[in-house]
C-alpha positions in Angstrom: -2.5 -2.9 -2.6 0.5 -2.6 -4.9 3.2 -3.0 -3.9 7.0 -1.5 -5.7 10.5 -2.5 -4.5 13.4 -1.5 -5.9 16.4 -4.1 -7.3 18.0 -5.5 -4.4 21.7 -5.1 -4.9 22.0 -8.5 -5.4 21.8 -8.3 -8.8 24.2 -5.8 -9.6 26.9 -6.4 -11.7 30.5 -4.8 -12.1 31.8 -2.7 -14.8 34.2 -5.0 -15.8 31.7 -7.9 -16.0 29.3 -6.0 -18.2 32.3 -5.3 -20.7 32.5 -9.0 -21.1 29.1 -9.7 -21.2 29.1 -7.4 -23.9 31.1 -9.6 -26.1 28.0 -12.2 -26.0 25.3 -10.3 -26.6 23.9 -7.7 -29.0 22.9 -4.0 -27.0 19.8 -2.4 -28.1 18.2 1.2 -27.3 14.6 0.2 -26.6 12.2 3.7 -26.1 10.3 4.7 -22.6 7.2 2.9 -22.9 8.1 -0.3 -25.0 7.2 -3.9 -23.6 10.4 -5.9 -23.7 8.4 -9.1 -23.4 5.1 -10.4 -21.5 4.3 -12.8 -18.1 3.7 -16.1 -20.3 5.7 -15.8 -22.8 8.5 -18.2 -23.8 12.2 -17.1 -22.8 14.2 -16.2 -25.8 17.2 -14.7 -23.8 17.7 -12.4 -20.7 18.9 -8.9 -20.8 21.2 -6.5 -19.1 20.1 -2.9 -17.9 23.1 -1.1 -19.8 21.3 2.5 -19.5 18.2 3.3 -18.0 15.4 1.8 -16.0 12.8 -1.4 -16.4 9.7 -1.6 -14.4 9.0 -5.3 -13.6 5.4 -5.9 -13.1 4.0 -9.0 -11.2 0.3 -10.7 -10.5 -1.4 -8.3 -12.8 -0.4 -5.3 -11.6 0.1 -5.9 -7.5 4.2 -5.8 -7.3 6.2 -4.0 -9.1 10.1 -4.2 -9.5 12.3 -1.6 -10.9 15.8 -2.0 -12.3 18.5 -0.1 -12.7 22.1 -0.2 -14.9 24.0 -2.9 -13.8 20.8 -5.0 -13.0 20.0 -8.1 -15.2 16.3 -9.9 -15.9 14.8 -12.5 -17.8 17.4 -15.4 -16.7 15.0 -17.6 -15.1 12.8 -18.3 -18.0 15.8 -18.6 -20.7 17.6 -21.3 -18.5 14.5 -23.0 -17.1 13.7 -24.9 -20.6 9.7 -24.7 -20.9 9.3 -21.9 -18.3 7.1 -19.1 -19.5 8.2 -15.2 -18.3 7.0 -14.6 -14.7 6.5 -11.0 -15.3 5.5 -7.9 -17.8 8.9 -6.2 -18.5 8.4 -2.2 -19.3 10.2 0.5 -20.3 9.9 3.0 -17.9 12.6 5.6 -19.3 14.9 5.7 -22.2 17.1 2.0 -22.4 19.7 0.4 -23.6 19.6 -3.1 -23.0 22.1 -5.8 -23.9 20.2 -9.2 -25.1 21.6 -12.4 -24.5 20.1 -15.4 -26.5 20.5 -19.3 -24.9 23.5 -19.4 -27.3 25.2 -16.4 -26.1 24.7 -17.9 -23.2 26.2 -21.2 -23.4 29.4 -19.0 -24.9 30.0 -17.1 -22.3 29.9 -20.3 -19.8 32.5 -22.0 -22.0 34.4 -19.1 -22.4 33.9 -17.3 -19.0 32.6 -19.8 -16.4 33.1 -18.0 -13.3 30.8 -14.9 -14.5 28.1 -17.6 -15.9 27.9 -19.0 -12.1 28.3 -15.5 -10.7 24.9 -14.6 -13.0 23.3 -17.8 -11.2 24.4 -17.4 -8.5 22.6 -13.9 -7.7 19.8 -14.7 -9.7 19.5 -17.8 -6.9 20.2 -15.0 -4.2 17.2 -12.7 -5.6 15.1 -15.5 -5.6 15.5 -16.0 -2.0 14.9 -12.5 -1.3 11.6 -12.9 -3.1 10.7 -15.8 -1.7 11.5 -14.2 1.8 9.6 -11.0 0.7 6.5 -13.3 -0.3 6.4 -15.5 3.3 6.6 -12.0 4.9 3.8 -10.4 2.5 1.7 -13.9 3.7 2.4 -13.3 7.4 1.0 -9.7 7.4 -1.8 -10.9 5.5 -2.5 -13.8 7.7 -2.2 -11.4 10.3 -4.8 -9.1 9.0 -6.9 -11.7 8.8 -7.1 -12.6 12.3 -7.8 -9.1 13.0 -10.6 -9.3 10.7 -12.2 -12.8 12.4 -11.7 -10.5 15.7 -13.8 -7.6 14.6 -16.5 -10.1 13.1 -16.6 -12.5 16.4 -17.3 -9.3 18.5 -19.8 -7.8 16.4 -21.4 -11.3 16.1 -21.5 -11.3 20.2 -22.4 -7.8 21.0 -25.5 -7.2 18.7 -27.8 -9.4 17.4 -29.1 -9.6 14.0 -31.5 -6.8 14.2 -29.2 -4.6 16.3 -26.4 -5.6 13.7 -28.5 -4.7 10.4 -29.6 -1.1 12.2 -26.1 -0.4 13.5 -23.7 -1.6 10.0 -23.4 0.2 7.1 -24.4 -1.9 4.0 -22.3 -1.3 1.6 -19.2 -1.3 3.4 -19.9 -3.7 6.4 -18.4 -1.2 9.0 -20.2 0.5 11.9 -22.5 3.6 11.1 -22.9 6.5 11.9 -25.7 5.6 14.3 -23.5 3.4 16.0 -21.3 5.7 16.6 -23.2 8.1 18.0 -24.0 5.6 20.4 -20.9 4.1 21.0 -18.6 7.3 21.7 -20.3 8.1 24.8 -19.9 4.4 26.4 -16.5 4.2 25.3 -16.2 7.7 27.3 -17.8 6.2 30.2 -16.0 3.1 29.9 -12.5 5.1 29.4 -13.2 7.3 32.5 -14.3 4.4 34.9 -11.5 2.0 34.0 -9.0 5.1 33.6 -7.8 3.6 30.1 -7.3 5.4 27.6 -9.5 6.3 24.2 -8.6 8.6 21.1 -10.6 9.3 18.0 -9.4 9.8 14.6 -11.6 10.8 11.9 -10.6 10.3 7.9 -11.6 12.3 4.7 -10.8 10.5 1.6 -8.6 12.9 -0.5 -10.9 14.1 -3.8 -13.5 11.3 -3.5 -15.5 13.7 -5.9 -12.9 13.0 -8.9 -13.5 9.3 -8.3 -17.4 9.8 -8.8 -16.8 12.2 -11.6 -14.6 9.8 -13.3 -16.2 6.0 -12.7 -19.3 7.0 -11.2 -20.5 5.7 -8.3 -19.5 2.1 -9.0 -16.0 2.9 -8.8 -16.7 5.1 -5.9 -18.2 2.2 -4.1 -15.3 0.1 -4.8 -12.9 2.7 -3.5 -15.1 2.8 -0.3 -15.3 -1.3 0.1 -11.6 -1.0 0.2 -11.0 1.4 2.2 -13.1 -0.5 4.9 -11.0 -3.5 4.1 -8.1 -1.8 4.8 -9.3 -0.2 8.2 -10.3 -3.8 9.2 -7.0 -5.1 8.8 -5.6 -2.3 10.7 -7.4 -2.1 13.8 -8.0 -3.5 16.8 -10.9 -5.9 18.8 -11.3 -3.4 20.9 -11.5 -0.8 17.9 -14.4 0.8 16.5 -14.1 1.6 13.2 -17.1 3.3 11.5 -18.7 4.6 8.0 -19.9 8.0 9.4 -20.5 9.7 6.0 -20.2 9.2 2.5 -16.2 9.4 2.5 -15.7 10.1 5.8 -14.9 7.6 8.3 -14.1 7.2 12.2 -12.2 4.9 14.4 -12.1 4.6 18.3 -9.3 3.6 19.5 -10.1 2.1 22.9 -7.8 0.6 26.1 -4.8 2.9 25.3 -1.7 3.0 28.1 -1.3 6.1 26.6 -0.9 9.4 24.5 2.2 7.7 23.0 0.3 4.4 22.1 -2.6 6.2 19.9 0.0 8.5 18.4 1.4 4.9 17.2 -1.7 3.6 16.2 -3.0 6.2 14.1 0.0 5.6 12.2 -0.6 3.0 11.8 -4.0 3.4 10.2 -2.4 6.2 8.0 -0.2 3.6 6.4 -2.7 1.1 5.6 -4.6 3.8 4.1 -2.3 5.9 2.2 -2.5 5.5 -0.4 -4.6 3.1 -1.4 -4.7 1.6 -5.1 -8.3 -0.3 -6.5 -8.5 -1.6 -9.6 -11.7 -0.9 -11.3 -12.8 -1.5 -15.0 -9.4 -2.3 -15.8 -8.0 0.7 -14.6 -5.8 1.5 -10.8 -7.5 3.8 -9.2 -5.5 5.3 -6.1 -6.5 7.5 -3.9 -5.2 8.9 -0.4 -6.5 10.0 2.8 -6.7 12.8 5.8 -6.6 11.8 8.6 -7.1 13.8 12.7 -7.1 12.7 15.8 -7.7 13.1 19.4 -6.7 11.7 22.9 -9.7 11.8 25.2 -9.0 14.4 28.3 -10.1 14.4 31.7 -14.1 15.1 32.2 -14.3 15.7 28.1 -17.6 15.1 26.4 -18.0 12.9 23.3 -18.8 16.4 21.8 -15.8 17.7 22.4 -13.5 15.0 21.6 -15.5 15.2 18.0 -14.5 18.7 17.7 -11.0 18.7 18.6 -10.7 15.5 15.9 -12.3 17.6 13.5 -10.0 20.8 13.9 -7.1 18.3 13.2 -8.8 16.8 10.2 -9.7 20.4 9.1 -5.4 21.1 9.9 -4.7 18.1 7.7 -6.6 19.4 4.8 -4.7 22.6 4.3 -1.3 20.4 3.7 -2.6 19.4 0.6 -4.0 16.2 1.8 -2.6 13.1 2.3 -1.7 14.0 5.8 -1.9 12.8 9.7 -2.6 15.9 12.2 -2.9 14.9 16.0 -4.0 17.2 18.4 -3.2 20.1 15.9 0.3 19.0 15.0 1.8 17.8 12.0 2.8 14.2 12.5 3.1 12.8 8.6 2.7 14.8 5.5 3.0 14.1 1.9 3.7 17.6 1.8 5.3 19.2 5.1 4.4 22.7 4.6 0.7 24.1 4.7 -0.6 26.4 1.7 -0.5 29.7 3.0 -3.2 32.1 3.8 -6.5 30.7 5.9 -5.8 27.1 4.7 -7.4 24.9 2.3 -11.4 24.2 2.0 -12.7 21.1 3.8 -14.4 18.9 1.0 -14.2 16.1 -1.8 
């Protein structure tokens, strides 16, 4: 998923630093859109962020940095003697930048060595930041992992090959619809015996169509294999996350405490879906989700609890998409205000 931060203020300089800084450098208006230099190519001199904004993009595309005035790049690789550029470095408004080459460098330590460690030493301090940001980023994954291995232990122990081939969907490797079916009404019975408790949240994926339209169905299928992915990493052991349409999808969320405790969850599984960005053929395809869901009530059927999922999904829809409705009520919203009149059509 990609992934965008903004400059850490570590990196900001002060007006009275960029004026001499100024002194040792040449400043530039560069148009929105221009590559000030490549990931791999030699470093020639850093610049300064006098005016505008630079997008920083890393590992092809999956982090993204933007900087602001004030903000400085392209020290590492002009210092580090050899070192190619660790990043694209874009345009993404209007700039004026201020270049400094290895000479103008080596000036401005002679002649200013205070500011020359003051550049190091928050370059050093965004370093660490990144480096902090990456362990994190390796922890989650690592993380998400283990969920994974969970889900695949317990399906390897609760059906066996044949029951496993007739209950997973095949492209996505998720439970199916016909599992489902099946499923719900144990969990129910389960739920109501052990007085734990289950919810059910159904997801649309937010004009799924347009993907088809555009890539066909081989970047559909990619958009579907990652949206599986994603619900894997998100859920549970106890979970049941299932492929019960062509874009639609369900997950059970069983052995709850409580209300409060699915409400949590299914935010959970709104965040690791929304949205979600696939490459395909070179391009980033992202796409977002709707999501509705549940908390199972006293002597409900798996019927019923389908139904009442299904209004919220249907609620969801008519705020544009890209929303979270649980038991009929707004929870998160990329827009917070519904169209008005009956509401938008369910669909693509």
């Amino acid at each position: 998923m990609e992934r965008t931060h903004t400059a850490a203020v570590e990196r900001l300089l002060q007006a009275d630093e960029l004026a001499v800084l100024a002194a040792f450098g040449e400043a530039k208006r560069w148009p929105n859109g221009r590559c000030v230099f490549s990931a791999g190519e030699p470093g020639q001199s850093m610049f300064v962020v006098l005016e505008g904004e630079i997008k920083l993009v890393f590992d092809a595309g999956a982090r993204r940095k933007t900087l602001g005035p004030g903000t400085f790049f392209g020290e590492l690789a002009l210092l580090l003697e050899g070192e190619g550029r660790s990043a694209d470095a874009v345009t993404s408004a209007e700039c004026r930048l201020l270049e400094l080459t290895a000479e103008g460098f080596a000036h401005l330590a002679d002649a200013h060595p205070r500011l020359a460690v003051r550049l190091l030493t928050l370059s050093a301090r965004a370093l660490l930041a990144s480096e902090r940001r990456l362990v994190a980023e390796l922890q989650a994954r690592n993380r998400r992992l283990e969920r994974t291995l969970d889900y695949l232990r317990r399906t390897r122990e609760e059906l066996s090959s044949a029951e496993l081939k007739a209950q997973t969907d095949a492209l996505t490797g998720l439970y199916n619809r016909r599992c489902f079916d099946t499923q719900l009404p144990r969990l129910i019975e389960r739920a109501t015996t052990t007085g734990a408790g289950l919810a059910l949240i159904l997801i649309d994926l937010d004009h799924f169509k347009d993907v088809n339209d555009t890539y066909g169905h081989g970047g559909g299928d990619a958009v579907l294999c990652a949206v599986a992915a994603a619900l894997r990493g998100a859920v549970r052991w106890s979970d049941l996350p299932c492929r019960i349409g062509g874009d639609e999808f369900a997950v059970a969320l069983a052995d709850l405490a409580e209300a409060t405790a699915a409400v949590a969850r299914a935010r959970d599984i709104f965040a690791a879906l929304a949205p979600l960005s696939v490459e395909f053929d070179g391009d980033r395809v992202e796409i977002g989700s709707s999501h509705g869901g549940a908390f199972l009530r006293p002597g409900e059927s798996a019927a019923e609890l389908l139904q009442r999922a299904d209004t919220s999904l249907y609620t969801a829809k008519t705020y544009g998409r890209a929303a979270l409705v649980w038991e009929g009520e707004l929870v998160l919203a990329a827009s917070p205000h519904p169209p008005a009149g009956p509401g938008a059509p369910r669909g693509a």
